[in-house]
Backbone as a ProteinNet text record, in pm:
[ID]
protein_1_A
[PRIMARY]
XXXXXXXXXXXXXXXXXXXXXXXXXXXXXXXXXXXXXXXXXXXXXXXXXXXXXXXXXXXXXXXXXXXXXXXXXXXXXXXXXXXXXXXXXXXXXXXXXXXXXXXXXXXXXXXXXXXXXXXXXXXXXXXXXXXXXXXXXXXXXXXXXXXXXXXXXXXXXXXXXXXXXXXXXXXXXXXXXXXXXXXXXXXXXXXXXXXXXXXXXXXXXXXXXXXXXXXXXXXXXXXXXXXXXXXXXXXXXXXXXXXXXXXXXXXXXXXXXX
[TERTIARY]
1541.2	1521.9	1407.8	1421.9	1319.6	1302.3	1224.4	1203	1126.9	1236.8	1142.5	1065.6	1023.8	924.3	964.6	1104.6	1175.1	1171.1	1111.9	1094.2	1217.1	1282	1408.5	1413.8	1449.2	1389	1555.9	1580.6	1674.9	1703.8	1821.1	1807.3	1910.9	1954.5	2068.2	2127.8	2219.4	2242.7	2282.1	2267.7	2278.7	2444.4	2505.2	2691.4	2725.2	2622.4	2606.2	2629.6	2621.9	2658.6	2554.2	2492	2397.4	2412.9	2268.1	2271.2	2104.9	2087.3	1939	1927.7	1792	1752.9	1613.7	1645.8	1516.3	1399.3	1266.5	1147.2	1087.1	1005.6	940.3	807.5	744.8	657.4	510.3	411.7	279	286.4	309.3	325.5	403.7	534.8	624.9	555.2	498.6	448.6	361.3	228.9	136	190.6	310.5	311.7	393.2	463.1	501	386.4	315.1	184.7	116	70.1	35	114.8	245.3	304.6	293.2	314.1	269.1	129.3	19.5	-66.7	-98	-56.7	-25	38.7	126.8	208.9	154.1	96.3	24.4	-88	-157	-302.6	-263.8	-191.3	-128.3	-95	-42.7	4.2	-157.9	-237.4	-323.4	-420.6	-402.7	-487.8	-472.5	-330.7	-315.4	-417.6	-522.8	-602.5	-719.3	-714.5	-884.8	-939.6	-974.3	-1049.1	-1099.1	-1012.2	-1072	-1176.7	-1104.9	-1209.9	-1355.1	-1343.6	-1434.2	-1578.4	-1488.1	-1562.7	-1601.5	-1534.2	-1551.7	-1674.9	-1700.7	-1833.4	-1927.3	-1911.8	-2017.2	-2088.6	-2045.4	-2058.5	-2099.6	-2028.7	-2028.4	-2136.3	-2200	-2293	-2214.8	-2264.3	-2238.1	-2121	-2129.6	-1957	-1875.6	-1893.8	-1813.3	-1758.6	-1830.2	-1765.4	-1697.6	-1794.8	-1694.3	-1519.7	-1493.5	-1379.3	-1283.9	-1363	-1322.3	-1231.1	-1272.6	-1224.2	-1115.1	-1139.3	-1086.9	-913	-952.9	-781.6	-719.7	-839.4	-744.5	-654.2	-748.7	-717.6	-577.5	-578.9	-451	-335.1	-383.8	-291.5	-199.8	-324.3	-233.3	-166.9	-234.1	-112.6	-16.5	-53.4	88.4	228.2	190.1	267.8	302.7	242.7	375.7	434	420.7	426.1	591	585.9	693.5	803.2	765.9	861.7	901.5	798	901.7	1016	985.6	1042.3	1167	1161.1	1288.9	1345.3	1288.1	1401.1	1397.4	1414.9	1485.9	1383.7	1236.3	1166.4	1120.9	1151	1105.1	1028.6	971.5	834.8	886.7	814.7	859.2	857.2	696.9	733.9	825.2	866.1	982.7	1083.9	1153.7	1242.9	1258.5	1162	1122.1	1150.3	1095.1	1093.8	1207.4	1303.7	1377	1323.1	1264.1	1218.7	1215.2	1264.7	1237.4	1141.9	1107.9	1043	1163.9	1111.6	1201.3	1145.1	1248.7	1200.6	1217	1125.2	1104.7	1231.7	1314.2	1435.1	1530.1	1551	1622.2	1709	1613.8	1679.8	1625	1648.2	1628.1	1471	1427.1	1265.7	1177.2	1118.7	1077.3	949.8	963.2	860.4	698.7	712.5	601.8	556.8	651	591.4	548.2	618.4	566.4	422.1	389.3	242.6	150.7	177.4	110.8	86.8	200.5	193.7	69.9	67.6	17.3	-147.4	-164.8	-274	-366.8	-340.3	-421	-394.7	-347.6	-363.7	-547.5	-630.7	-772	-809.9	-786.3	-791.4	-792	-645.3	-571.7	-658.3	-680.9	-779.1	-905.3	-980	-1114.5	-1118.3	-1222.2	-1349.1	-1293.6	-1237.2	-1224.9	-1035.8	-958	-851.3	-753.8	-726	-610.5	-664	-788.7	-836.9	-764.3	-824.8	-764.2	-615.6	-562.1	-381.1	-327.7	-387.1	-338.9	-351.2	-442.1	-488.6	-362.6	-391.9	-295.5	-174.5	-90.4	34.9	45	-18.9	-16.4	25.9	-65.1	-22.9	23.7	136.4	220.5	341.1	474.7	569.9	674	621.1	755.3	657.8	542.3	491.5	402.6	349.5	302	179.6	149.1	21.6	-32.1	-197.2	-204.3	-138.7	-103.7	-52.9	120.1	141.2	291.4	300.7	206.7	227.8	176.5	76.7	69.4	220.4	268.5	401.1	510.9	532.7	618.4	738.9	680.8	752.6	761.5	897.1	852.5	905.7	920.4	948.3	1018.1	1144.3	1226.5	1305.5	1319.6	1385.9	1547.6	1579.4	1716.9	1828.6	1962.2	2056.9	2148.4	2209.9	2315.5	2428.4	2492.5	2570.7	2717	2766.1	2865.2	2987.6	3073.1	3102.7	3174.4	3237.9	3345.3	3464.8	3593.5	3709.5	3748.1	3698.2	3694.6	3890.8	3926	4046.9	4138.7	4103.9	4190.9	4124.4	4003.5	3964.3	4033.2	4044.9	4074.7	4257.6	4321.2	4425.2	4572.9	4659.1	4702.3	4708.9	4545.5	4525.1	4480.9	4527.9	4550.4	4435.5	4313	4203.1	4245.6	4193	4213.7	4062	3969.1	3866.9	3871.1	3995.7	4001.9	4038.5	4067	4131.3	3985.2	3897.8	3765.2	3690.1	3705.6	3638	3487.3	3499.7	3335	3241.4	3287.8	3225.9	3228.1	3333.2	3302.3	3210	3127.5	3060.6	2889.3	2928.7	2831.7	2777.7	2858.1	2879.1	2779.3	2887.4	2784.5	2667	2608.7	2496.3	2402.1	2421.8	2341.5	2371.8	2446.8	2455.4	2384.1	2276.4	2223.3	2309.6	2262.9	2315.4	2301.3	2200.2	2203.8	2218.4	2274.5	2369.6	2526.1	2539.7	2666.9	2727.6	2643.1	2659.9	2660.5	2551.9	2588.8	2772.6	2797.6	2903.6	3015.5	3030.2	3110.8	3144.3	3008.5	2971.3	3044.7	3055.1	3075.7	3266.8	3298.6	3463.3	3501.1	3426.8	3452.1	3420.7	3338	3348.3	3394.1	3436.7	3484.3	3598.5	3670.1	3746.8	3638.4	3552.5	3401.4	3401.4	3383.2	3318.5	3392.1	3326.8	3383.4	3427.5	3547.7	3644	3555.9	3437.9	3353.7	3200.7	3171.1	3114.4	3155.3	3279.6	3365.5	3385.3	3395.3	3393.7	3279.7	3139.2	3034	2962.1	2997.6	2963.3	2977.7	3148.5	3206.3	3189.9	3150.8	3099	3041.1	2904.4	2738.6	2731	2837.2	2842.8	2897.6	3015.3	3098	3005	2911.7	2842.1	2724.3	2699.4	2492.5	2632.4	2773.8	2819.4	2851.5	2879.8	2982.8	2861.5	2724.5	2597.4	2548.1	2601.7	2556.9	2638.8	2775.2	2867	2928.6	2966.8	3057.6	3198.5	3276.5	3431.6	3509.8	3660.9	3675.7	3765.4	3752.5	3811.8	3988.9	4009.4	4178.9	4143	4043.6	4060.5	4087.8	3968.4	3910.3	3983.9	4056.3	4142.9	4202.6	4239.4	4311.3	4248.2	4123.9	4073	3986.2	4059.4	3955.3	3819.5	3724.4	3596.1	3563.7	3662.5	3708	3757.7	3844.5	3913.1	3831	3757.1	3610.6	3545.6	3505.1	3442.9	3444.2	3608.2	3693	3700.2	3742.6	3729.7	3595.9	3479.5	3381.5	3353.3	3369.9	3338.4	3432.4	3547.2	3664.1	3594.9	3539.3	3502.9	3408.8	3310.9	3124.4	3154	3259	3294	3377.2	3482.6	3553.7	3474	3394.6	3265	3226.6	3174	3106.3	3117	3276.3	3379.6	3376.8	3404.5	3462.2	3564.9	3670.7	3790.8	3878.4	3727.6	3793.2	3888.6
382.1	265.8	183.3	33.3	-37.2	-179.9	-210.9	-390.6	-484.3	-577.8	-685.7	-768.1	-871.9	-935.4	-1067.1	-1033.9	-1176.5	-1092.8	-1040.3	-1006.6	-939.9	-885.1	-773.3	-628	-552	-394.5	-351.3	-342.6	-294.5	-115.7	-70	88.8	134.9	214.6	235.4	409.7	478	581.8	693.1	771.3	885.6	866.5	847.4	815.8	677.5	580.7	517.8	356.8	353.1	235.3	189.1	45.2	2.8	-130.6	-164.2	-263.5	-300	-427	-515.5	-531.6	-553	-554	-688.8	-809.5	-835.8	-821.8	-817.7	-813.7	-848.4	-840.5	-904.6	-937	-1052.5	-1131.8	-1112.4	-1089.8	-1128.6	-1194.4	-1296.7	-1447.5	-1368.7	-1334.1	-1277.6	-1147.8	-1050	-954.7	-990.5	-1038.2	-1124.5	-1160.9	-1236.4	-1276.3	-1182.1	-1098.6	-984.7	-898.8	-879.8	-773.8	-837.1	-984.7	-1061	-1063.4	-1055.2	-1054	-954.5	-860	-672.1	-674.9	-718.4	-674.4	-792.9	-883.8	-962.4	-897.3	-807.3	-744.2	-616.3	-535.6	-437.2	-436.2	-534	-577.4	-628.9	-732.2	-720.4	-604.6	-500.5	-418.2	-327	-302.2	-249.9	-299.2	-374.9	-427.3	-351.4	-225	-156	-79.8	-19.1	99.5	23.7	-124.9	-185.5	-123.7	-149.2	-148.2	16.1	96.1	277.1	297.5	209.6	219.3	157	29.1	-6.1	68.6	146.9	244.1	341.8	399.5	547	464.6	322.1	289.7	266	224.2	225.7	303.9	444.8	552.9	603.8	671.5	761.2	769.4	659.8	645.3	630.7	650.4	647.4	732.1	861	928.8	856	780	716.3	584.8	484.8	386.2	474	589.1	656.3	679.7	783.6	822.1	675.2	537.3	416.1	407.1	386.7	339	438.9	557.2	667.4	609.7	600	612.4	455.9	386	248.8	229.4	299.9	325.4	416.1	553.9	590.8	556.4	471.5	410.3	238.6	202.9	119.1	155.9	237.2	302.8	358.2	440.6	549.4	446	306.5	254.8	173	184.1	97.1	228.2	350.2	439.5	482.2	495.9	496.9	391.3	260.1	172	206.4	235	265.6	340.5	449.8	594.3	527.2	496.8	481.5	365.5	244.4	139.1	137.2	242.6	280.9	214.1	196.8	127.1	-25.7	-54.1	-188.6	-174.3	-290.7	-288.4	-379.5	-457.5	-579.8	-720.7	-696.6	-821.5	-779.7	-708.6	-712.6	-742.5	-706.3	-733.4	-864.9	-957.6	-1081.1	-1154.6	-1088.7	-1176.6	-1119	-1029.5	-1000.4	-914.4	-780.3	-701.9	-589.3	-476.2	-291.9	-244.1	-107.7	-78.3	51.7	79.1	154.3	219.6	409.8	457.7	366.8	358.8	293.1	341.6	438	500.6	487.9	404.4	402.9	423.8	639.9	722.6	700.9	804.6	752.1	784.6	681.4	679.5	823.1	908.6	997.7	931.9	1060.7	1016.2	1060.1	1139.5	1151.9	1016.4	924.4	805.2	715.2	731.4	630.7	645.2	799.5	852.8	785.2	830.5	772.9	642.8	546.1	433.6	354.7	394.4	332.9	380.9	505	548.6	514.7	470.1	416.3	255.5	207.8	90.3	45.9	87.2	83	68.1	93.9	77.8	-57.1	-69.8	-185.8	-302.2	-302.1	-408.8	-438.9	-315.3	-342.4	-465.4	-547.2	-551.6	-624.5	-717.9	-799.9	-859.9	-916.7	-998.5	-885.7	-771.2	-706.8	-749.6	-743.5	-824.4	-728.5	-612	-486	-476.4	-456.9	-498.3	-582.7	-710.4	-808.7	-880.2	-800.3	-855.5	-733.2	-578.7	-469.7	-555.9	-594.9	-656.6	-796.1	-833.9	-981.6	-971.5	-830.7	-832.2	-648.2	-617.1	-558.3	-621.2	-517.4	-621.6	-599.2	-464.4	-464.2	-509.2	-553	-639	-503.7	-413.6	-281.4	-284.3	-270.9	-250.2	-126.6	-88	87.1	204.2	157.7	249.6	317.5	154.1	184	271.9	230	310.2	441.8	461.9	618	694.8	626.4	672.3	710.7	582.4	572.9	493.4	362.6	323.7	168.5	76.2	-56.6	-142	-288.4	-321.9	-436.1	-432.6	-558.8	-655	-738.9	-836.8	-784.3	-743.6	-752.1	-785.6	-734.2	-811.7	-846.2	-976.6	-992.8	-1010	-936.2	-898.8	-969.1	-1031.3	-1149.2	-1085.1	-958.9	-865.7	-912	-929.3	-944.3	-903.1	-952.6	-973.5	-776.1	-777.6	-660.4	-583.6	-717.5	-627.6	-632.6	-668.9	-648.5	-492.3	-465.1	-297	-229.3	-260.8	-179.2	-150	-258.6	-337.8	-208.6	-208.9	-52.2	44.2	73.9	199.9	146.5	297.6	315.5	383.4	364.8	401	492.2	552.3	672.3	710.3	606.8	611.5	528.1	448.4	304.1	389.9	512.9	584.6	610.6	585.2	626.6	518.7	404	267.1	300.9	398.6	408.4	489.3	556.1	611.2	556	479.3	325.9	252.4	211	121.2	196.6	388.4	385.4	405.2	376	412	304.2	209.4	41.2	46	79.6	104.3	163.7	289.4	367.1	322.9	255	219.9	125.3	92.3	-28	-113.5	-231.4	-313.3	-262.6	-180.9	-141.8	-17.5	43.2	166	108.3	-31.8	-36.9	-82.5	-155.3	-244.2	-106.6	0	63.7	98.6	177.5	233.2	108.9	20	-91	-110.6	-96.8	-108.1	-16.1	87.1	214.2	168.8	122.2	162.8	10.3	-107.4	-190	-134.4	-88.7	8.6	173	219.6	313.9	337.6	255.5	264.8	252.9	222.7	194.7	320.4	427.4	593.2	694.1	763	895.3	992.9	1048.5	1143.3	1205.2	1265.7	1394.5	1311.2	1153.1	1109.3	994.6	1003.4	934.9	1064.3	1155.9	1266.8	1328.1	1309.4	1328.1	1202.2	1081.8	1011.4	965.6	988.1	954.8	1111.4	1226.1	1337.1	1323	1273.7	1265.1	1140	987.2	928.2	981.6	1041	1083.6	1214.1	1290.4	1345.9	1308.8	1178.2	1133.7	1070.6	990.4	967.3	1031.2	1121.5	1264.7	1298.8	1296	1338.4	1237.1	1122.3	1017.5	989.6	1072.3	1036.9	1140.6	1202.5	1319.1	1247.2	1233.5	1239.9	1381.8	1366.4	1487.6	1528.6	1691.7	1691.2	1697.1	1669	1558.2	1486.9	1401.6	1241.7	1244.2	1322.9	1339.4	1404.5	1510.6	1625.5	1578.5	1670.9	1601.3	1439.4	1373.2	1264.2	1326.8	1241.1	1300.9	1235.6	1278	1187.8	1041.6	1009.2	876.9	781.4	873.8	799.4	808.4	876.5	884.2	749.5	713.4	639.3	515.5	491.9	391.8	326.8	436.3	416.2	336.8	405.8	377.2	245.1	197.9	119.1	-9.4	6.3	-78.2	-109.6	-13.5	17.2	-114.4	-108.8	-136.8	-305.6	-316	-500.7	-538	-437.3	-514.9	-574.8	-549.6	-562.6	-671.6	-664.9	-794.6	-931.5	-860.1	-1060.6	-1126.5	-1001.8	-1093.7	-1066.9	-958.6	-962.7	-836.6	-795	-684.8	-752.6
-1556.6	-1472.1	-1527	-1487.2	-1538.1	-1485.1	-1429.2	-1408.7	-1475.9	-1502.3	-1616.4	-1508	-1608.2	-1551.1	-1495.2	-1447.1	-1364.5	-1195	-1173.8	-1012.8	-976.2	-1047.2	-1048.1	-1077.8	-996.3	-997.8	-1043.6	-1209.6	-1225.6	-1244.3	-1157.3	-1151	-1208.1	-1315.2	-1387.9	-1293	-1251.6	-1212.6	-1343.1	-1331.2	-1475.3	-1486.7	-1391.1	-1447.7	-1505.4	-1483.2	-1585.1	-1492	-1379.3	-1313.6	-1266	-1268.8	-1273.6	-1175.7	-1083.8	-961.9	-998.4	-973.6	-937.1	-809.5	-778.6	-658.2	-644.8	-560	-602.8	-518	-623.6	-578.9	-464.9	-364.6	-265.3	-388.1	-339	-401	-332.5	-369.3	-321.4	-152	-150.5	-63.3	23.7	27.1	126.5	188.2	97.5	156.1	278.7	214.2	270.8	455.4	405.3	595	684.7	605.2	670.4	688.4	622.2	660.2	824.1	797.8	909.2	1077.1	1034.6	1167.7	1193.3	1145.8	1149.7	1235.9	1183.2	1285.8	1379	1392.9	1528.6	1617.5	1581.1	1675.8	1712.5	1602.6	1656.7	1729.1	1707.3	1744.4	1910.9	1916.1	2058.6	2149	2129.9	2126	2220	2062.6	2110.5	2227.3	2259.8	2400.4	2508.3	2529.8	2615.1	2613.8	2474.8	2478.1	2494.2	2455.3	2417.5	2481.8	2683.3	2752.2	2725.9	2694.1	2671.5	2537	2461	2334.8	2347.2	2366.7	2452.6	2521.4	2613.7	2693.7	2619.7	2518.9	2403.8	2351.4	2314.1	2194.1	2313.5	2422.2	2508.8	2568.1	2590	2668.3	2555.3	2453.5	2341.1	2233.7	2227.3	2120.7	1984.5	1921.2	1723.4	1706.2	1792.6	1803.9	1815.4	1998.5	2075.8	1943.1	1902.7	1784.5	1695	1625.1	1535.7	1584.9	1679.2	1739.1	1789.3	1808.6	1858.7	1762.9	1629.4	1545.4	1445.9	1431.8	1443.3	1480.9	1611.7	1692.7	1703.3	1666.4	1623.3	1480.1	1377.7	1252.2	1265.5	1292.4	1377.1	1438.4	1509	1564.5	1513.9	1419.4	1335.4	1230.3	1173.6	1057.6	1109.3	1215.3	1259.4	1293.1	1359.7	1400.8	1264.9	1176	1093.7	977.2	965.8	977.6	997.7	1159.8	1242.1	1234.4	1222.3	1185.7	1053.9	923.8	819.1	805.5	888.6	867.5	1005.3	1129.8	1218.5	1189.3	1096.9	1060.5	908.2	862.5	691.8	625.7	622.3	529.9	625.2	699.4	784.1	854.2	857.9	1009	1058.7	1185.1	1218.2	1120.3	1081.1	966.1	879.7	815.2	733.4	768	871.7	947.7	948.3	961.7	996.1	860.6	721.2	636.2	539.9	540.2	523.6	415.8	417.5	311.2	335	264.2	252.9	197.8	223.4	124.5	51.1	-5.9	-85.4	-207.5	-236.7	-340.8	-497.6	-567.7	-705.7	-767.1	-745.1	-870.9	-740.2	-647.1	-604.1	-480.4	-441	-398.9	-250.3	-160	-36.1	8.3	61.3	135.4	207.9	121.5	164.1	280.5	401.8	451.1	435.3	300.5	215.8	167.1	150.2	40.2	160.4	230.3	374.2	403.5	405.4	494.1	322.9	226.9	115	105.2	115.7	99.7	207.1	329	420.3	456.1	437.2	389.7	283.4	184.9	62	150.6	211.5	252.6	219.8	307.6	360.1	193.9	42.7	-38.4	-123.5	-54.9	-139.3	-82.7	82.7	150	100.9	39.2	-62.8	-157.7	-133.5	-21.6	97.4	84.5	168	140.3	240.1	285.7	111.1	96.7	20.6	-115.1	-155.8	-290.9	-412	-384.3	-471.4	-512.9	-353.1	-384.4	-444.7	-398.6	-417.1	-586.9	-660.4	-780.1	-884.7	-783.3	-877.5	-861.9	-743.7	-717.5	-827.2	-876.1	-904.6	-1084.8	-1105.1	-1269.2	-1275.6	-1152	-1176.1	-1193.5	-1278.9	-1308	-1182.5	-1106.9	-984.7	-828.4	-879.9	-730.8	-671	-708.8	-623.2	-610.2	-512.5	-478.9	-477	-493.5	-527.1	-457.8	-307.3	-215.8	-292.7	-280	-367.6	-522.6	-617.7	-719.7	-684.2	-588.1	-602	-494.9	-435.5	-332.2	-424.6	-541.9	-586.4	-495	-453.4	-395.5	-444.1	-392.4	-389.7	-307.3	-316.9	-153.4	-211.9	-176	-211.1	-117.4	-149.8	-18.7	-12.1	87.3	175.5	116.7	70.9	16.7	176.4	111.8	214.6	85.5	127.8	27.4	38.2	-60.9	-17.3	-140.5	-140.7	-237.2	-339.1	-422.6	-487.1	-404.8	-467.3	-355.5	-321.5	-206.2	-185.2	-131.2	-133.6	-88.7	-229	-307.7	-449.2	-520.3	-477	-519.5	-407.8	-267.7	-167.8	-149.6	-235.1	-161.4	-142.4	-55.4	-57.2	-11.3	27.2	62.3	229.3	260.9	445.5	446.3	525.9	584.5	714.9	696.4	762.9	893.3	841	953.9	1077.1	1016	1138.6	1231.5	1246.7	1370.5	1462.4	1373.3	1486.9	1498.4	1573.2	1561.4	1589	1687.7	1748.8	1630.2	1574.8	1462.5	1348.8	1298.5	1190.3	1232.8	1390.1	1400.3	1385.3	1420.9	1360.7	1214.3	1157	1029.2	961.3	1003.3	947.2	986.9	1082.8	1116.7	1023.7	962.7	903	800.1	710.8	550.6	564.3	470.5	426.9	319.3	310.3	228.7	117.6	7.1	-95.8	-100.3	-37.5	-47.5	-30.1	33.8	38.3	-114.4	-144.9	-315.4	-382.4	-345.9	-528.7	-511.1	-410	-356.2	-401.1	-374	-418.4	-521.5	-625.6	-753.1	-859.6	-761	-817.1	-820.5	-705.3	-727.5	-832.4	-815.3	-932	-1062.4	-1094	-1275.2	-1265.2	-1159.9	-1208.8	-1317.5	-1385.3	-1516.4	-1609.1	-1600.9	-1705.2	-1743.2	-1643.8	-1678.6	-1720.3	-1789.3	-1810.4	-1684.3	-1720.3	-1643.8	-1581.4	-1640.9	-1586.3	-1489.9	-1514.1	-1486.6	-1340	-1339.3	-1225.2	-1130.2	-1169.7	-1068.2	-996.9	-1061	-1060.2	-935.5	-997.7	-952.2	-759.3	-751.5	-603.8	-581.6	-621.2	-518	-504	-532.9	-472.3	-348.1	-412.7	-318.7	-157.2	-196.4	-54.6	24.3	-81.5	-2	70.5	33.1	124.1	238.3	217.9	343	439.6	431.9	506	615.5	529.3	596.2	681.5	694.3	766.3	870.6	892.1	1032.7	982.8	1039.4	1067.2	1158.2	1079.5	1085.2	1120.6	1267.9	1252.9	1126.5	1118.8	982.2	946.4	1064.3	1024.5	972.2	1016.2	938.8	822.4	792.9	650.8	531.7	591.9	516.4	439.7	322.4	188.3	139.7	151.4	98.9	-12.9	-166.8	-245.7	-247.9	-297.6	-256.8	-328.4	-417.8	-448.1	-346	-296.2	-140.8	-20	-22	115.8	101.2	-27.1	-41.7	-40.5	-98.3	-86.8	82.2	137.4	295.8	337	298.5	363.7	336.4	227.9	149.9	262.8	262.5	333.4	435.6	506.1	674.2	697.6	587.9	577.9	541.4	456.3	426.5	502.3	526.5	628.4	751.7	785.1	917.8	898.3	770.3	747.9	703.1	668.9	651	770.3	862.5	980.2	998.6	953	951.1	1066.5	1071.4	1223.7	1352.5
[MASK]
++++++++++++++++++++++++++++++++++++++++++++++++++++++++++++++++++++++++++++++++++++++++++++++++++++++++++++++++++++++++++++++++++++++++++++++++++++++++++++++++++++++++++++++++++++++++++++++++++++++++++++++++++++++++++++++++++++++++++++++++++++++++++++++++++

């Protein structure tokens, strides 16, 4: 894997099928970070008046422990948004950006607690100077939190596919029998899990026999793990055709064509 220096995080897969992703920028981060603690900082006004009382009462403890559980409590909460909206906080959400593992794979919540922790770092001395100077003459945009996570943060695809029913065209889906579980399906795929997967059934004549087989088992297995289908549905689908399905399920949604 590798990203040049056009703000594109290109990731190649070992079967040999390859997707870009682009960069979030300095500037975009920046006001997603901002709405982030507008919202948290709001937020925290429920505890002010206690903290408050902890530096007034408490002495040099009392500020210590003040700050303690504000510090706590702002990281934990963007923290928690990484880890329950797949890599998003609210500003991201807002400015349309993930964070995400650097090779690709899915968001440990090791890299989350890392990433956000060296935060207090990246802010040295003053307004993200540190981050913001590592981010500026890095080539994938990272700030120190991120390179020590191994993570990076890219803007959102809306993914507009190639003619998806000339790869699909033919084949009988076999999940449409469970609408309520196709909807949660779409749910849990992100947009760049849906592209590699896509990606994958447009070059699969690209790959090798042993590398096309390799390839739609690993895919059909992170899906299988993400909704459980009963196993009629599923039975006799080779994991070419799982995928195919899913794949149908996840664009068909998003043409509009349900």
């Amino acid at each position: 894997m590798n990203a040049s220096r056009t703000a594109t995080l290109q990731i190649a897969t070992p079967e040999g099928v390859s997707f870009s992703l682009p960069l979030a920028g300095p500037f975009t981060r920046a006001v997603a970070f901002f709405i982030d603690f507008v919202a948290i900082m709001a937020a925290m006004n429920v505890i002010a008046p206690i903290l408050r009382a902890m530096q007034l009462l408490g002495g040099d403890t009392g500020v210590g422990l003040a700050i303690l559980i504000q510090f706590v409590c702002m990281e934990g909460a963007r923290m928690a948004m990484e880890l329950l909206w797949r890599g998003q906080t609210l500003g991201k959400k807002v400015m349309g950006l993930r964070v995400m593992d650097e090779s690709g794979l899915k968001l440990r919540p090791s890299q989350v607690v890392v990433r956000n922790l060296l935060r207090f770092v990246d802010m040295l001395p003053l307004f993200y100077a540190v981050g913001g100077l590592v981010s500026l003459f890095n080539s994938r945009s990272q700030r120190l939190g991120d390179l020590a996570a191994g993570t990076v943060v890219v803007r959102t695809i809306k993914t507009t596919p190639p003619d998806v029913a000339s790869v699909l065209a033919g084949k009988y889906n076999s999940l449409r029998d469970h609408p309520h579980l196709e909807a949660r399906l779409r749910q849990k795929v992100g947009p760049e899990e849906a592209q590699v997967a896509l990606n994958a059934l447009v070059r699969r004549e690209e790959l090798t026999p042993q590398a096309r087989i390799t390839l739609f088992e690993n895919l059909a297995t992170h899906f299988r793990e993400l909704v459980k289908f009963p196993e009629e549905t599923i039975h006799g689908l080779s994991d070419e055709q799982y995928v195919r399905n899913v794949v149908e399920t996840i664009f068909r949604r998003r043409k509009g064509t349900d």
